[in-house]
C-alpha positions as CSV (number, residue, x, y, z in Angstrom):
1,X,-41.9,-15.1,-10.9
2,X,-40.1,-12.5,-10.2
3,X,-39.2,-11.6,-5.8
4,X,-40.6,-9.1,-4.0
5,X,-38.4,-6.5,-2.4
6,X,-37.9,-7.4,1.3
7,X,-39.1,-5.0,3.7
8,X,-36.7,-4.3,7.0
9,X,-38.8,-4.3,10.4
10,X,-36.4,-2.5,12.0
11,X,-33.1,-0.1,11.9
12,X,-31.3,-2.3,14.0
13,X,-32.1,-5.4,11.6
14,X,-31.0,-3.4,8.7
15,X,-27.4,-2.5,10.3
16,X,-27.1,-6.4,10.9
17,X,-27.7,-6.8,7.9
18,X,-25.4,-4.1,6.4
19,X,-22.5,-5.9,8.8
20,X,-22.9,-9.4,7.9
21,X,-20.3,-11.5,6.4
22,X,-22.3,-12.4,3.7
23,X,-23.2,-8.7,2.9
24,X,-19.6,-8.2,3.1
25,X,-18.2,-11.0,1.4
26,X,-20.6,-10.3,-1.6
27,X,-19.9,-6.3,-2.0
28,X,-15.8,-7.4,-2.0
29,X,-16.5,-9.7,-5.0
30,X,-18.4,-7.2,-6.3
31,X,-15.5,-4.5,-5.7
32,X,-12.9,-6.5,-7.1
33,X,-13.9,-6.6,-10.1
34,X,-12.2,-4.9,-12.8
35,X,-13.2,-3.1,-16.1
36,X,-11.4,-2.0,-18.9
37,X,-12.7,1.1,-20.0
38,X,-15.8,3.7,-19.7
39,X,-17.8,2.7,-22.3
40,X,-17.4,-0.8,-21.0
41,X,-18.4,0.5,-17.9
42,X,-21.3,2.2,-18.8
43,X,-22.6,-1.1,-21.0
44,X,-22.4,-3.3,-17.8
45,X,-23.5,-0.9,-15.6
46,X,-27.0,-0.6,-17.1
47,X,-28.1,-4.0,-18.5
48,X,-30.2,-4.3,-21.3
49,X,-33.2,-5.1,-20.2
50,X,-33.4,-2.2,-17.9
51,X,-34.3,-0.1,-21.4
52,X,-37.7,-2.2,-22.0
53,X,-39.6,0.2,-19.8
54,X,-38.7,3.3,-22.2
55,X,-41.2,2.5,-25.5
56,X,-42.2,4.2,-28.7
57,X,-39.4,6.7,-28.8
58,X,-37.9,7.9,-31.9
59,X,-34.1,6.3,-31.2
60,X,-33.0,3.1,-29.1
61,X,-32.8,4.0,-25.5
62,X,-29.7,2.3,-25.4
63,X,-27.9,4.0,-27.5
64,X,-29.3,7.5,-26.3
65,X,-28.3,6.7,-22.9
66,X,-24.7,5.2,-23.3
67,X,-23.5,7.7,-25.5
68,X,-24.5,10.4,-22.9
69,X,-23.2,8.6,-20.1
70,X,-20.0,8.0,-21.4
71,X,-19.7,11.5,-22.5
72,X,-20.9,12.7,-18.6
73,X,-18.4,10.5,-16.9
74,X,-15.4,11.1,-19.4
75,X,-16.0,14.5,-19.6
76,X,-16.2,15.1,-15.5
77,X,-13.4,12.4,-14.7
78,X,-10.9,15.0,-13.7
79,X,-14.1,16.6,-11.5
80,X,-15.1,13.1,-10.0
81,X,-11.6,12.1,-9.1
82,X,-11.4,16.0,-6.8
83,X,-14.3,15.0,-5.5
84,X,-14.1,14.4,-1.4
85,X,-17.4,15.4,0.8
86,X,-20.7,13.8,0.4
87,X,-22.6,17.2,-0.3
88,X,-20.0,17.9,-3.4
89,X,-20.9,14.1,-4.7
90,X,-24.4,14.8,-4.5
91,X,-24.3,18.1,-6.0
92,X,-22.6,16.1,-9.1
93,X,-25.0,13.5,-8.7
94,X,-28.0,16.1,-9.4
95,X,-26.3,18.0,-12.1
96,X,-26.2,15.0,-14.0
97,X,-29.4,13.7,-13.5
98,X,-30.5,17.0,-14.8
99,X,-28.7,16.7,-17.6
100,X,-29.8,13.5,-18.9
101,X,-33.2,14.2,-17.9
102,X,-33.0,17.3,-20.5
103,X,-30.9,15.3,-23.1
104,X,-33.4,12.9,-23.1
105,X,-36.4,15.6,-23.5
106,X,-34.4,16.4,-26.4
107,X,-33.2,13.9,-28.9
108,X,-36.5,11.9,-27.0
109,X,-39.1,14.2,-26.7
110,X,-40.2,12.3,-23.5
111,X,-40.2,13.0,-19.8
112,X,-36.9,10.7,-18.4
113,X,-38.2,12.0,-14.4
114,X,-35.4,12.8,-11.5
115,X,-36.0,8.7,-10.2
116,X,-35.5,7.0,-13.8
117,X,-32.3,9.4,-14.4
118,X,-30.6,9.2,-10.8
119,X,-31.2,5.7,-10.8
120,X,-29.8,4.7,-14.1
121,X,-27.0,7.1,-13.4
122,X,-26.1,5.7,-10.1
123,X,-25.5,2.5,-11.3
124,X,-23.2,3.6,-14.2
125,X,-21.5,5.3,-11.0
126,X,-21.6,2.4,-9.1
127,X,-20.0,0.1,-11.8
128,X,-17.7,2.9,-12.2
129,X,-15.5,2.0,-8.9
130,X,-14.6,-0.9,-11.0
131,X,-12.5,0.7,-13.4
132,X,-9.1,-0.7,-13.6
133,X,-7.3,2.5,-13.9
134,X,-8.1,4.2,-10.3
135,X,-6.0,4.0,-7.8
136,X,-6.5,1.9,-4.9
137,X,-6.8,5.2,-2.3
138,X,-9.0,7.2,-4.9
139,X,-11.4,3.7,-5.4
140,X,-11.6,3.2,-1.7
141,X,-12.8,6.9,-1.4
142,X,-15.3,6.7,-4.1
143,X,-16.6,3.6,-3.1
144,X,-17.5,5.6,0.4
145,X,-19.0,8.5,-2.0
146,X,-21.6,6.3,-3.7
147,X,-25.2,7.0,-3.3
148,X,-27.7,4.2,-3.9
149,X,-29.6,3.6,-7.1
150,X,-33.7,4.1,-6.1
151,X,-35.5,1.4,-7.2
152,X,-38.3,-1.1,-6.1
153,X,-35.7,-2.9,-3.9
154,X,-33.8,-0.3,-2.3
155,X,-36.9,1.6,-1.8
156,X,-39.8,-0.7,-0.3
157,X,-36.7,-2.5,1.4
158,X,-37.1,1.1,3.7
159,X,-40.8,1.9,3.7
160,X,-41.4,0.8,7.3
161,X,-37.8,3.0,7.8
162,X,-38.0,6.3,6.9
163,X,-41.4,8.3,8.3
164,X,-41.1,11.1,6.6
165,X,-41.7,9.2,3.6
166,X,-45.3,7.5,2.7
167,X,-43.4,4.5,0.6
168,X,-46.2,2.5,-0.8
169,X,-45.8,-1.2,-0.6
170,X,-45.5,-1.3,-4.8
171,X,-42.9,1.9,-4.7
172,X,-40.9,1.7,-8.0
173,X,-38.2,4.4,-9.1
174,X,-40.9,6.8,-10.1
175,X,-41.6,7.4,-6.8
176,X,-38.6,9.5,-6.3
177,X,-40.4,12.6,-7.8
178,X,-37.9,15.6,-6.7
179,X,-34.4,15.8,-6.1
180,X,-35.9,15.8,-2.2
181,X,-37.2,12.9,-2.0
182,X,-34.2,11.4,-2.9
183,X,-31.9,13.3,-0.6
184,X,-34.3,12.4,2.2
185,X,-34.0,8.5,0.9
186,X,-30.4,8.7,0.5
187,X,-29.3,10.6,4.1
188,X,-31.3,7.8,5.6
189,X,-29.0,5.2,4.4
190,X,-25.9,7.3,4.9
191,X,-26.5,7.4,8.4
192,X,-27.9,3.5,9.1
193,X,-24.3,2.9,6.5
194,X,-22.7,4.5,9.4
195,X,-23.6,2.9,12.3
196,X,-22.9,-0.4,10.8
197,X,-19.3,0.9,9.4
198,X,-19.9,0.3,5.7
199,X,-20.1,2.3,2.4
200,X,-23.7,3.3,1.8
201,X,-23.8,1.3,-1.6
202,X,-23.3,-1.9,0.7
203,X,-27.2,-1.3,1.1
204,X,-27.9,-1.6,-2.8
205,X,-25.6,-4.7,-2.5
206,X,-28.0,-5.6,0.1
207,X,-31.5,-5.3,-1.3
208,X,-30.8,-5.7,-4.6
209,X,-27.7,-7.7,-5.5
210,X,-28.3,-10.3,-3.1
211,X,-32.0,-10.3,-4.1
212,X,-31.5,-11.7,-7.5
């Protein structure tokens, strides 16, 4: 039986959290690992299993969504690696969500939705501070850069968090309808990331890493 996303009280139990040694211990395991290529990357990064939600389509979701992503991130590497404020990261983030949300219309002929497509791109991105050809500076810099990927976990985990939000207790990645949502989702951890002096991605480490 599968565990239901815990639900943080308070914002000053979710920074102790976010500080802990065994927060901290786990994202630098997770960190140090190293990968030998994009389209390795981009195969670890999204497992699977993630693509049995996407049915009845005309190719494998797999496929459809590697060979983009490998593409995206290949073709934007010398964009990522100039990348150094939060608002240009997000901007990149967006576009690309975007753009897999219309490749997918297209070879797919099916709604992908913001919440799927930021997610699943966010963890390519996330897996992507792994690769063993950055530099040490650049890595530490894009680790710092990384926005969460929006799922049941990371998003119930904040539901008695965020007010502006009504977060339903069975909140899944759908719920992150507009690109609004999600910036609302994503400057809240940002700022709680802050005050307990880690990456913002330490919070997906967090509620979902350390979940299963």
């Amino acid at each position: 039986m599968a565990k239901r996303p815990y639900v943080f009280q308070s914002r000053d139990e979710l920074i102790n959290h976010l500080c802990s040694e065994r927060t901290l211990r786990v994202a630098v395991d997770f960190f140090c690992n190293r990968l030998p290529n994009i389209e390795y990357v981009v195969k670890e990064g999204v497992a699977g299993n993630t693509f049995r939600a996407f049915q009845r389509l005309p190719e494998r979701p797999s496929v459809v969504f590697r060979e983009w992503a490998t593409g995206r991130v290949t073709e934007h590497m010398d964009r990522l690696k100039k990348i150094k404020t939060e608002d240009e990261y997000t901007i990149f983030v967006h576009e690309s969500a975007n753009d897999l949300c219309s490749t997918w219309m297209s070879r797919m002929n099916s709604e992908m939705g913001f919440g799927r497509g930021s997610k699943l791109f966010n963890l390519v991105l996330k897996k992507l501070s792994c690769l063993s050809s950055f530099d040490e500076d650049f890595r530490e810099r894009f680790i710092r850069l990384l926005h969460v990927p929006l799922d049941s976990y990371t998003i119930v985990g904040l539901r008695k968090l965020v007010s502006t939000l009504d977060i339903p207790p069975s909140a899944t990645m759908k719920f992150i309808q507009t690109p609004d949502h999600y910036k609302q989702l994503q400057r809240y951890i940002f700022r709680v990331a802050k005050e307990a002096d880690v990456p913002a991605i330490y919070y997906d480490i967090l509620a979902w890493d350390m979940a299963h």
